[in-house]
ZATILO-543405 format. One record per residue (C-alpha): residue in one letter; x, y, z. Coordinates in steps of 0.02 Angstrom, whole numbers, plus 32768, in hexadecimal, padded with zeros to 4 digits. Example, Ala and Ser with C-alpha at 12.3 -4.5 7.8 and 13.67 -1.06 7.14 Angstrom:
! ZATILO-543405
A82677F1F8186S82AC7FCB8165
***
This chain:
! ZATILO-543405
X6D31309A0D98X6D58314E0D97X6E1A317B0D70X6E6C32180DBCX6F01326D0DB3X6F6232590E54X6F89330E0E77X6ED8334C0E45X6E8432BC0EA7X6EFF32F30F40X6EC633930F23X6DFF33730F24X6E0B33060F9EX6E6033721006X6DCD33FB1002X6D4333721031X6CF933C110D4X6CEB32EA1103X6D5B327B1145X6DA5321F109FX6E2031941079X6E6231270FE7X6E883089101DX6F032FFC0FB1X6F6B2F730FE4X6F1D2F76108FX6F49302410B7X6F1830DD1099X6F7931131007X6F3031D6102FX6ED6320D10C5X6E8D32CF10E2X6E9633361164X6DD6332A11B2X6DFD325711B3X6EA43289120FX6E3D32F8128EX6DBD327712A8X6E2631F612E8X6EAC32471339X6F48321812CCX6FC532781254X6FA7326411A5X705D320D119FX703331901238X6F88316711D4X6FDA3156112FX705630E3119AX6FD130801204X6F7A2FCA11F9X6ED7301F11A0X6E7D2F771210X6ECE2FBD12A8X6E4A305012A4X6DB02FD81290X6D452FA21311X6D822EED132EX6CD42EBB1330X6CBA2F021286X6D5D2EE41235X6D272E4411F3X6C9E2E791182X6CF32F0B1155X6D922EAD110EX6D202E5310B6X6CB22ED6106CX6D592F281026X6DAA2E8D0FDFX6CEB2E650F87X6D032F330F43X6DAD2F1D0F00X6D9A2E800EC4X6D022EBC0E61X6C822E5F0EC2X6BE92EB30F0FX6BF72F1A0FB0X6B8E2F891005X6B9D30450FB6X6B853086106FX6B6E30381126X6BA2306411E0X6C2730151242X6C89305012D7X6D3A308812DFX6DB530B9135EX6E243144137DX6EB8317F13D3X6E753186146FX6E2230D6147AX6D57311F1467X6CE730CA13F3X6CAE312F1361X6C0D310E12EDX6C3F312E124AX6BDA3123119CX6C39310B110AX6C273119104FX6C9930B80FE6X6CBC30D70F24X6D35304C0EB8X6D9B30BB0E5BX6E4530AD0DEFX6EE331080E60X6F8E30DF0E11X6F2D30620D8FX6F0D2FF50E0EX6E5A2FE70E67X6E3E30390F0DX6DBC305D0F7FX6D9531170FA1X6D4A31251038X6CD831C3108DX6C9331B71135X6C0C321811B2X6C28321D1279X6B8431E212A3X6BCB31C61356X6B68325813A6X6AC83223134AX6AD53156138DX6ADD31A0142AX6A4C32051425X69EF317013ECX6A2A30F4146EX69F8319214F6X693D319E1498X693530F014A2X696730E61557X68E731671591X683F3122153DX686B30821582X686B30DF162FX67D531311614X678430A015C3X67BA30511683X678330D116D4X66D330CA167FX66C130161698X670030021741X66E030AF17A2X667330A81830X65F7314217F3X658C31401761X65C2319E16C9X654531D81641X6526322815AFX64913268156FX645932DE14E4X6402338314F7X63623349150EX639732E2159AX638D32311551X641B31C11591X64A931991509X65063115156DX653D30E2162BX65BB30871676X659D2FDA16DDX65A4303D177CX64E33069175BX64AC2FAE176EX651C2FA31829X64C0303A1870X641F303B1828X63F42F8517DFX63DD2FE9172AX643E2F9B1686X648F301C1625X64302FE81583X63832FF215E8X63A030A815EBX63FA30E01568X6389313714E5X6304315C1585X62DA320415E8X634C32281667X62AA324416D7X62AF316E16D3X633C31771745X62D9320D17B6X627532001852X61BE32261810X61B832B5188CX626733151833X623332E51779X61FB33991760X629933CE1777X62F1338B16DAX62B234201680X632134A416E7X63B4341B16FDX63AD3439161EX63A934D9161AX642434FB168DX649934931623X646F34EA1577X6476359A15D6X65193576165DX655D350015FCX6569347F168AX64F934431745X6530340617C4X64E233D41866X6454336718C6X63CE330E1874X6367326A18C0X635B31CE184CX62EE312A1866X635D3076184CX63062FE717E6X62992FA2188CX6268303F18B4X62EA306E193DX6319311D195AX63C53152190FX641C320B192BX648F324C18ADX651032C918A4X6547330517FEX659233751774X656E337A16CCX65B133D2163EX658A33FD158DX662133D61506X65D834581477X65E8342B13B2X658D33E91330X651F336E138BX653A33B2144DX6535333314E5X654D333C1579X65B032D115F1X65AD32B916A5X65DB32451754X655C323B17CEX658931F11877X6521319218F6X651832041989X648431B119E9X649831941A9FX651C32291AAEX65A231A41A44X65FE322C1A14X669731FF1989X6716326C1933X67473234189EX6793329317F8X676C3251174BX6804329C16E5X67D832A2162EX6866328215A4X687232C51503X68EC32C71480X68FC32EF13CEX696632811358X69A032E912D3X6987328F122DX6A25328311C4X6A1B32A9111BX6AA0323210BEX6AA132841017X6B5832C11014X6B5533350F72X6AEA338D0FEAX6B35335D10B7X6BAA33EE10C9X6B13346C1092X6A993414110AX6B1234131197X6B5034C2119AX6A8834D31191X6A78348A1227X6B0934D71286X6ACD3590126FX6A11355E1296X6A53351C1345X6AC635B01353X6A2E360A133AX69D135B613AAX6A3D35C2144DX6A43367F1444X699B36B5142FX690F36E3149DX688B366E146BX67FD36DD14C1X684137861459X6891375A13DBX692637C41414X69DE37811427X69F5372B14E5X6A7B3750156DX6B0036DA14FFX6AD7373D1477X6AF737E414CCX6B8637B21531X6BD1377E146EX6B8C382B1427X6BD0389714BCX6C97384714A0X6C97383813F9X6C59390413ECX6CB839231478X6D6138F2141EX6D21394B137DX6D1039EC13D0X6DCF39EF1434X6E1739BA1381X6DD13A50131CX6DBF3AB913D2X6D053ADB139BX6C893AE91435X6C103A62145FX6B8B3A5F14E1X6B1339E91558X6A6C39F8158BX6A29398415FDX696D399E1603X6900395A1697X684039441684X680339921728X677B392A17B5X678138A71720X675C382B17BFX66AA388317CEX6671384B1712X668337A11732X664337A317EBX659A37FD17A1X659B37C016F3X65F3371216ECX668336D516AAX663836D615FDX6620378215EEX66B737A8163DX6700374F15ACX669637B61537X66CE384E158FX678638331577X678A37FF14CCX673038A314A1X67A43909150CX683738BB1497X67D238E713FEX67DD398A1426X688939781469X68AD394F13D7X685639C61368X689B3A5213B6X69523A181388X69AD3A5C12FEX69D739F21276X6A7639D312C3X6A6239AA1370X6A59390513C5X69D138CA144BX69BD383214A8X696237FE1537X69F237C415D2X696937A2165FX68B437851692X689738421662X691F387E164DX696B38AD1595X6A06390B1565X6A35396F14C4X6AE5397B1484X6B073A2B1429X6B8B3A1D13A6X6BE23ABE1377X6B763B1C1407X6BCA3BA11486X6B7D3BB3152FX6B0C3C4614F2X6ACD3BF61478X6AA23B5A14D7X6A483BB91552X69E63C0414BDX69B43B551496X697C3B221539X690E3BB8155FX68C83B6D14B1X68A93AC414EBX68513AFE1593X67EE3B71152CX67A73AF914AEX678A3A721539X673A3AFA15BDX669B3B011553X667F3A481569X661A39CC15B7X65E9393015FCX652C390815FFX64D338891645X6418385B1681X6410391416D9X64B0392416EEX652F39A3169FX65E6399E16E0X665E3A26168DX670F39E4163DX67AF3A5D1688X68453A231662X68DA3A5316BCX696E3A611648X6A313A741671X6AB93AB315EEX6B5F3A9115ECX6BE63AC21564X6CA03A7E153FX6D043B1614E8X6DBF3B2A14BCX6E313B571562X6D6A3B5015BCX6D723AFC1661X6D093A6A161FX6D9E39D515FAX6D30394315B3X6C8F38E215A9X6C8A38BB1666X6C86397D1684X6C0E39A21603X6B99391D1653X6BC839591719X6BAD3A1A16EDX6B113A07168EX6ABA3996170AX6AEE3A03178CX6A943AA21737X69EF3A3C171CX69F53A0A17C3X6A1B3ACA17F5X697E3AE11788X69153A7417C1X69223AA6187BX69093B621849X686B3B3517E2X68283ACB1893X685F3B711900X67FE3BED1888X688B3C531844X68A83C59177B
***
């Protein structure tokens, strides 16, 4: 068993970004300040407190006896879960490690633990939702499928047998032109391609039931894209104008695996942290910083620029008849469109300038240390290197005009805050974009 100095172990212990304890004589002898935050109580009331008190009362058995086994020199578990409770009466899931060491030359229990609370309940809520898919698959009234990209069935629910007499297993591995009327077999090969191309089908298609009956079905099928693509679907018997509305809502969640090495926990989870803080304020289509992001950017360089009365200005840029890409190109090019427009956004920044993308197609640029001349200077720039660009499709060519509207916060300006900065500039784009629709420059 390890001996420590009490101040220097007081001291280290102190720093531990984890809850931590020593426990003796059936109390905590020192407890940190994360353990005090967890559960809600002083340091003084926990140094104070019936340690059993803060234990699950269904696990406060085996816990008293894991801890009399470890200071009594018998074997214990190193590490395990158990539940505790804090000051507000809610159950926590907690994982503890526990180390024998010497603390006034007596044995004691040091003891680190991991709120795992959020992660049980994440597990219980997976849990929870594939058993309600797994009832709605085996108990829905329409038939769900999958099938791979050469249309060979993967697996159906039971609801194939009701309507059509079919067991899954017959088909599964088979053509879906089995299932087909012999007169609409032909049509597989555009139902395909219109998956790989679209990405999903949907409508009408007749099917034949096991005696040879006549069977209509309605349904929509999409592709799910990775290594080995599928693609799933729910087709509904529609024959004799039997016409049913019913939603199949898909659940997914992601349990985050813990990593329980602790040398390296406080590494991993400040990992974690930044990649979600990351993740909620970008654009995943651009690349660019979202409308949380901006809103963060825009008062945090707001208040830098009153403090050291520097100017600081807005643009909030606005890609023009947008609506007529998607209506003649798709959505997918549309996409394409956009994430090239912020490319070029982008490149046509200085080095210290912020963009993001706030709307469908609409993007803004903060200006650090930028006067209202010089912002203007910079938009003319942007509309310039956008005005030679354009969207092509299968004969179609649709020029990109943006329509861009400045806005600038100087010292004793009439500009107060973010909110202004935000009003004025959309104001002037919208100015702009009504002058560009009327003809005038």
């Amino acid at each position: 068993m390890p001996s420590w100095n009490r101040e220097d172990l007081f001291s280290f212990l102190e720093m531990v970004p984890l809850p931590i304890y020593i426990f003796q004589d059936n109390s905590f002898k020192f407890v940190n300040r994360r353990l005090a935050e967890l559960v809600g109580y002083s340091g003084e009331e926990l140094l104070r407190a019936n340690v059993w008190d803060l234990v699950h009362p269904e696990d406060r058995p085996v816990l008293q006896e894991r801890a009399l086994k470890r200071l009594s020199g018998g074997e214990a578990p190193d590490d395990y879960e158990f539940r505790a409770v804090n000051r507000r009466g809610e159950v926590l899931h907690l994982h503890g490690y526990f180390s024998l060491i010497t603390f006034d030359s007596r044995p004691a229990i040091l003891g680190q633990l991991l709120d795992v609370t959020r992660e049980k309940k994440l597990l219980e809520e997976l849990q929870k939702a594939e058993a309600r898919l797994r009832d709605i698959f085996e108990n829905v009234n329409d038939v769900i499928y999958l099938h791979d990209l050469e249309g060979r069935f993967l697996t159906l629910n039971p609801a194939v047998t009701r309507l059509t007499g079919f067991l899954p297993e017959e088909l599964e591995g088979k053509e879906i032109s089995t299932f087909l009327h012999p007169q609409v077999r032909h049509l597989v090969g555009d139902y395909l391609r219109e998956i790989k191309e679209k990405g999903e089908s949907r409508g009408i298609m007749r099917g034949m039931t096991r005696d040879g009956g006549e069977i209509f079905w309605e349904y929509h099928s999409v592709l799910f894209r990775g290594r080995r693509p599928f693609v799933r679907g729910i087709a509904r018997d529609v024959t004799g104008q039997v016409k049913m509305r019913r939603e199949l809502k898909s659940y997914l969640m992601l349990l985050v695996e813990k990593n329980r090495e602790l040398a390296r926990l406080n590494e991993e989870l400040l990992a974690a942290k930044e990649k979600l803080e990351k993740m909620a304020r970008t654009d995943p289509l651009t690349g660019l910083g979202n409308r949380l992001a901006f809103q963060e950017a825009l008062e945090r360089e707001v208040s830098c620029a009153l403090r050291y009365a520097t100017p600081l200005s807005l643009l909030i840029v606005d890609v023009n008849n947008f609506k007529m890409v998607n209506d003649t190109l798709g959505h997918l090019e549309g996409d394409k469109a956009l994430a090239r427009v912020a490319g070029l956004l982008q490149a046509s920044c200085r080095h210290c300038d912020l963009p993001f993308r706030i709307g469908g197609d609409e993007f803004a640029v903060i200006l650090p240390c930028t006067g209202e001349e010089e912002a203007r200077m910079v938009a003319a720039r942007l509309r310039e290197k956008i005005a030679g660009e354009a969207i092509t499709g299968p004969g179609v060519r649709l020029p990109v005009c943006l329509s861009v509207g400045a806005a600038t916060l100087e010292p004793r300006g009439e500009v107060l805050g973010a909110e202004d900065l935000i009003r004025l500039a959309d104001a002037r784009m919208y100015e702009e974009k009504a002058r560009q629709k009327a003809g005038v420059t």
